[in-house]
N, C-alpha and C positions, 0 to 999 in steps of 0.2 A: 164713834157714832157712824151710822150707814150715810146720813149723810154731812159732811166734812164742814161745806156753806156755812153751816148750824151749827157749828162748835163753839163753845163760848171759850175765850180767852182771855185771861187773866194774866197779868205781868205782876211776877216779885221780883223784889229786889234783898241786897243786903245791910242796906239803910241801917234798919232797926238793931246793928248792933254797930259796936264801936270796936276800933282797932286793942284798945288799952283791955277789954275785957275778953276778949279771942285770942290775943297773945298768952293772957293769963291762963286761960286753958289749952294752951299747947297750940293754938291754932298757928299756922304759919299765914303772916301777911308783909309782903314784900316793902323793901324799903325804895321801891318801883316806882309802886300804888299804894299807898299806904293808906287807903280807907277801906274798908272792908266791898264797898259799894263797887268800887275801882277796880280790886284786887281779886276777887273770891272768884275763882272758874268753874263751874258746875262742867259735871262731865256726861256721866250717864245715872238712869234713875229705875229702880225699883219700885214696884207698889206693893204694900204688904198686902197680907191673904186676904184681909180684911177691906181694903179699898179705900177706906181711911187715911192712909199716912202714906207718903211718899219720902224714899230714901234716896239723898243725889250725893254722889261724891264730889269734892272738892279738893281732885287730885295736887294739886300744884299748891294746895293749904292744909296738906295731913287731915284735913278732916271728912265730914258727911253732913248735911244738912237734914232736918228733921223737919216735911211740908204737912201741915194740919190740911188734908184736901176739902173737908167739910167746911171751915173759916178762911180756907184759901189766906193761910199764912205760914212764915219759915217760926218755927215756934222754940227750933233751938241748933247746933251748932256743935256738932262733940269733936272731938278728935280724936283719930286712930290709930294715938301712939306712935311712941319709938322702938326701936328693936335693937339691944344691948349686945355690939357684935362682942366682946370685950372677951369671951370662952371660944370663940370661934377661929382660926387661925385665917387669915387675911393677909392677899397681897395688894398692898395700896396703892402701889406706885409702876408706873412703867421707866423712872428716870435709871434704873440698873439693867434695864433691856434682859432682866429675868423673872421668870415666876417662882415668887420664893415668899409664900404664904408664912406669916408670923401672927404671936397672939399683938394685938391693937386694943388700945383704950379707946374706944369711941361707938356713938350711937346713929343709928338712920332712921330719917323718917318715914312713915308708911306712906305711901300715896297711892292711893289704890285708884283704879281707872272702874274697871266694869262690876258691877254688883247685883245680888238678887239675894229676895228675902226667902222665907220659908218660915213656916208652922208648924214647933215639935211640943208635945203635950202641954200647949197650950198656950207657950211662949211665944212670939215672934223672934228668929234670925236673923242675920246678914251674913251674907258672903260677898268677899270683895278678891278681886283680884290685883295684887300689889304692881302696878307695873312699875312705879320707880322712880320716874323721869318727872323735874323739875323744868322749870323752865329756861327757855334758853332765848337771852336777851344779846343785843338786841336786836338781833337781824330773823329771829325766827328760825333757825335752820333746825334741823331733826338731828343731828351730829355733830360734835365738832372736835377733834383730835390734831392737837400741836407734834407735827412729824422735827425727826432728828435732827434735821435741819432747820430747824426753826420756822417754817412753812406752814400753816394753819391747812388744813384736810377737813373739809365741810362737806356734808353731803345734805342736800337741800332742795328748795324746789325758786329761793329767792334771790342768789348771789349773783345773778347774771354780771351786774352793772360791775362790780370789784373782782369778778374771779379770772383766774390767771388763765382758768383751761377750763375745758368743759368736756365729759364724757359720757359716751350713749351707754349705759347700762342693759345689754344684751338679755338680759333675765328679765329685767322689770320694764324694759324699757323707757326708763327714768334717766332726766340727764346729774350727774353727779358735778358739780360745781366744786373747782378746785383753786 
């Protein structure tokens, strides 16, 4: 709107659904926050071509949420799958200090961060960009890698009060908490 004052706002939530029926469809909900109310992190949001429906991701829960904008309600909850590395050759481990890619029996979830929709004959789209990254409890950090020596390697913006060292990162000008 031109003018912002005048915006009407409306608050949802995720009340209206239960942990036991969102696990059932693939949804991830932390044994954290274990209500969906608690737990579910909307990320970023799409609006279809239409103006009607809004798409949010719900990276840290494999899923997307489905907002009815005309009844200003979340009206459903999908999830965006796993991805079957099982064909894929995979190195999972850093404990042999080599990269040495093998076939692995296991699945990742999607978590897609940024999304946008689009209109092809007729249908509405989504496109999401997978970033990856669950969460990381409980201190918050953006990183965190256990070194040879058994020394934990955090890079973060919260560790002040426990970190051993701290460094001025030249490029980003960020300090790196170690």
């Amino acid at each position: 709107p031109s003018k912002p004052k005048q915006s009407k706002i409306i608050n949802l939530d995720f009340s209206g659904f239960t942990t036991e029926e969102l696990r059932a469809s693939n949804i991830r909900i932390s044994r954290e926050n274990p209500t969906p109310r608690l737990d579910i992190e909307p990320e970023f949001v799409a609006i279809s071509p239409s103006g009607r429906t809004a798409f949010v991701t719900l990276q840290e829960n494999n899923g997307i949420a489905r907002v009815d904008l005309k009844n200003y309600e979340i009206d459903a909850i999908f999830s965006q799958g796993s991805k079957d590395w099982s064909s894929i050759p995979v190195d999972t481990t850093d404990e042999d200090g080599i990269y040495a890619p093998r076939p692995s029996n296991f699945v990742g979830l999607r978590m897609a961060d940024g999304i946008d929709s689009f209109r092809y004959k007729g249908k509405t789209y989504l496109i999401t960009a997978n970033e990856g990254d669950g969460r990381v409890r409980p201190d918050d950090t953006n990183f965190e890698a256990e070194l040879e020596d058994g020394a934990t390697y955090s890079y973060g913006d919260n560790l002040a009060p426990g970190a051993i060292a701290e460094i001025n990162d030249e490029l980003t000008g960020s300090t790196i908490y170690v």
